[in-house]
C-alpha positions as CSV (number, residue, x, y, z in Angstrom):
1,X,29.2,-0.6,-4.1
2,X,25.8,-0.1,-2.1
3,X,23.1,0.4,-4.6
4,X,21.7,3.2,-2.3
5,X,24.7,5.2,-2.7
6,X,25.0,5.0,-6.2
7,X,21.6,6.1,-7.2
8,X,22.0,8.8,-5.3
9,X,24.7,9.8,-7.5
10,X,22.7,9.6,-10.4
11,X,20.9,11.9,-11.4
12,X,16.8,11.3,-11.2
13,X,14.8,9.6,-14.2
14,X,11.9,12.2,-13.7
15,X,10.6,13.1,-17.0
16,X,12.2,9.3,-19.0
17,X,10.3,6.8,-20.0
18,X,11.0,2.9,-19.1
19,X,10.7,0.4,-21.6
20,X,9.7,-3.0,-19.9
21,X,12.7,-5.7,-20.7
22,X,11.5,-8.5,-22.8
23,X,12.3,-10.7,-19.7
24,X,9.3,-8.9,-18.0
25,X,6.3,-10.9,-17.6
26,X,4.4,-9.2,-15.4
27,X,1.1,-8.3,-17.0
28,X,0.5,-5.1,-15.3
29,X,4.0,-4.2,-17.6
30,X,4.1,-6.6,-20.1
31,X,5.4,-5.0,-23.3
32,X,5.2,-1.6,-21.5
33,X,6.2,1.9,-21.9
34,X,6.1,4.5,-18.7
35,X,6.5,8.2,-18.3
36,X,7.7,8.8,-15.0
37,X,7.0,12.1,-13.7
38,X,8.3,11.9,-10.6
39,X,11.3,10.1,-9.3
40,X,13.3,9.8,-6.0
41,X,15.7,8.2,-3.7
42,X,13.8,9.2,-1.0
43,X,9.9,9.3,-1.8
44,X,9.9,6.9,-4.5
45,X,8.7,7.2,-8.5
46,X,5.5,7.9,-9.9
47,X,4.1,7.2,-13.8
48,X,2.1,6.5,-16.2
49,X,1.8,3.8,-18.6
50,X,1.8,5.2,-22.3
51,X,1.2,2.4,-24.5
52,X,-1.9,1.3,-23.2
53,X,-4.9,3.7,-24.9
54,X,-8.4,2.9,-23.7
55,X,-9.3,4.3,-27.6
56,X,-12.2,6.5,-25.4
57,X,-11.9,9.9,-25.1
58,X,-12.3,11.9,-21.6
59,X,-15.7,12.6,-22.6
60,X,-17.3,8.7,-23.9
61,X,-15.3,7.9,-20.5
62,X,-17.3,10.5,-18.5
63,X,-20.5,12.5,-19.9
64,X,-19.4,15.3,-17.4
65,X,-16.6,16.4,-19.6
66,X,-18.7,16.5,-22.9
67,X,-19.2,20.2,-22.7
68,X,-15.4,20.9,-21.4
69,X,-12.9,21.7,-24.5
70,X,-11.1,19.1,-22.7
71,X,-13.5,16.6,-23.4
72,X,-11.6,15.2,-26.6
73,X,-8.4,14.4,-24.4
74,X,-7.7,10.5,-25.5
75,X,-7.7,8.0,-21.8
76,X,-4.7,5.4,-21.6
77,X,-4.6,3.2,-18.8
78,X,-1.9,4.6,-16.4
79,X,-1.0,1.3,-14.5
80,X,-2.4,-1.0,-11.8
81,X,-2.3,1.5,-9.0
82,X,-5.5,3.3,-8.0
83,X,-7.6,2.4,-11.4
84,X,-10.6,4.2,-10.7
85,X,-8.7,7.7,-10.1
86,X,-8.6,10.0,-12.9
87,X,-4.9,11.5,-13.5
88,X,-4.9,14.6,-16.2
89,X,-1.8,15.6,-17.6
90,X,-0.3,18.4,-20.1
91,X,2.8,18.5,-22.0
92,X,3.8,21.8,-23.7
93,X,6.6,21.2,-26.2
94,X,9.1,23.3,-26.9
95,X,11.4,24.4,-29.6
96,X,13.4,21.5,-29.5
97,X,12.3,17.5,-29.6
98,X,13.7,17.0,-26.4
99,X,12.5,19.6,-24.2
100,X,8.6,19.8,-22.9
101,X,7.2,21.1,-20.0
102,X,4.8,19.1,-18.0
103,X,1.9,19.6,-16.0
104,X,0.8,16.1,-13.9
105,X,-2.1,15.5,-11.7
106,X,-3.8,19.2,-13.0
107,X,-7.5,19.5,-12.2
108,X,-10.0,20.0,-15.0
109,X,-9.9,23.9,-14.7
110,X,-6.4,23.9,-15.1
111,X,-6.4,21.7,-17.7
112,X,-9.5,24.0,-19.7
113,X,-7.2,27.5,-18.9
114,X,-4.6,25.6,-20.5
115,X,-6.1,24.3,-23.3
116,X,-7.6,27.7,-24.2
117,X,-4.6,30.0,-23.9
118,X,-2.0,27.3,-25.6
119,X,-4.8,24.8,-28.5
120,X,-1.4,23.1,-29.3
121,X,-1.0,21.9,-25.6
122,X,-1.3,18.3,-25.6
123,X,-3.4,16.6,-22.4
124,X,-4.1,13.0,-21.7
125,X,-5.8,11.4,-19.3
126,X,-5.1,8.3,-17.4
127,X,-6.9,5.5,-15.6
128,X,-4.9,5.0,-12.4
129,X,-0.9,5.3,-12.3
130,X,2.4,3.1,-11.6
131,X,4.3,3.5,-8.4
132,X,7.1,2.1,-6.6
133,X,8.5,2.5,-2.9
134,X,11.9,4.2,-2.7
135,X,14.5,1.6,-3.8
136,X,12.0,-0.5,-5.5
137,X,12.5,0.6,-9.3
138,X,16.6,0.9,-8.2
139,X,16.2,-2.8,-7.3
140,X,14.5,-3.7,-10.6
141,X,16.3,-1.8,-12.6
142,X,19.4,-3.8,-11.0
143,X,18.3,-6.9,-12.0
144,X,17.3,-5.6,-15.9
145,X,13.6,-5.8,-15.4
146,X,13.9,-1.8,-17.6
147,X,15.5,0.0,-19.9
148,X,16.0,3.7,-19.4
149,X,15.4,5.5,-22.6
150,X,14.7,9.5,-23.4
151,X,11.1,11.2,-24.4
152,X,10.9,13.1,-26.9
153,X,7.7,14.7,-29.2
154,X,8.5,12.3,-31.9
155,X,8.9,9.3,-29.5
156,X,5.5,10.5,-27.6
157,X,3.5,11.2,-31.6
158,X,4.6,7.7,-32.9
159,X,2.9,6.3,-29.3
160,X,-0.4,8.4,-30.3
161,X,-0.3,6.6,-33.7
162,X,-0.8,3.2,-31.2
163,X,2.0,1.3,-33.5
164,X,4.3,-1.1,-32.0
165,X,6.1,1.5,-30.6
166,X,7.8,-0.8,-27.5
167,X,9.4,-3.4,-30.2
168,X,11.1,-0.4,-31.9
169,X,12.3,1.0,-28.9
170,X,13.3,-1.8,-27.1
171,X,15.4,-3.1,-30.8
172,X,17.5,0.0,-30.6
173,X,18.9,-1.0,-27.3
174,X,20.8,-3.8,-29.2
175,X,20.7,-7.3,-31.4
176,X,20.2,-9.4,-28.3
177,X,17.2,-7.6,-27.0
178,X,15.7,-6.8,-30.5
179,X,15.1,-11.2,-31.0
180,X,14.1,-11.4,-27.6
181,X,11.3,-8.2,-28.6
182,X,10.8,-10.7,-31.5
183,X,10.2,-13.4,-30.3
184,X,6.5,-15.0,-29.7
185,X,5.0,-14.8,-26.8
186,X,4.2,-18.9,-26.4
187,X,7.2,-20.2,-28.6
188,X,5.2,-23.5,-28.8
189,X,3.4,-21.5,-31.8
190,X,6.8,-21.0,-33.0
């Protein structure tokens, strides 16, 4: 089957997160976990790395955004693409775990409106993004350099709390891969 034509049958993986495979040794995803906001056949997929905090808020990252009630938003580094470029983001839950509504690449006003009519709106901001070329993230996804998992409030709190969220995530995709999550980085510490 052409790879092409069976992605297209998919549906898209906007709003999941990818969990970098154990395997993955790249360190611009080593241990990784990315929110993909956007994600196409035909224009390619956009996100942000989630487990990476810069522990800096918007405003220690920027003075300008001391005085904005925005300026408490926590900084992450998004990914290796375009590192000096500020990305804001929202996410609005709703009733249920699984359902949020997102606002990505907002400006600050929008970000300030929406932080003043909804406090409990939660905004992030990221240092630079991840991106792939249409058929790039198919092709690695083909040869198991991700896992596709869900995002949920829970899944997106416990990443806040900076544990070791990727090990537990990555575990509950089987035995196999929780050792391999396991195991040390240089085995010759082992």
């Amino acid at each position: 089957m052409n790879i092409n034509s069976r992605f297209q049958q998919e549906p898209a993986l906007s709003g999941s997160i990818l969990l970098s495979h154990p395997s993955l040794k790249d360190p611009n995803f080593f241990k990784s976990i990315v929110f993909l906001s956007a994600h196409s056949t035909e224009q390619g997929t956009l996100g942000v790395i989630l487990n990476r905090p810069l522990c800096k808020s918007l405003a220690q990252l920027d003075k300008q955004f001391s005085k904005l009630s925005i300026g408490d938003a926590p900084v992450y580094e998004g990914g290796p693409v375009d590192k000096d470029k500020i990305i804001l983001a929202a996410w609005e839950w709703s009733d249920t775990a699984h359902s949020f509504k997102l606002y990505f690449g907002i400006d600050t006003d929008k970000a300030q409106v929406l932080k003043s009519q909804k406090p409990e709106i939660e905004i992030a901001c990221f240092l630079g993004h991840s991106g792939w070329s249409p058929g790039q993230l198919e092709n690695e996804l083909d040869s198991d350099s991700w896992l596709v998992s869900s995002f949920n409030h829970d899944l997106f709190e416990e990443i806040k709390l900076e544990q070791d969220t990727w090990k537990s995530l990555v575990s509950n995709f089987g035995d196999e891969l929780r050792l391999l999550a396991d195991a040390p980085q240089n085995p010759s510490v082992n």
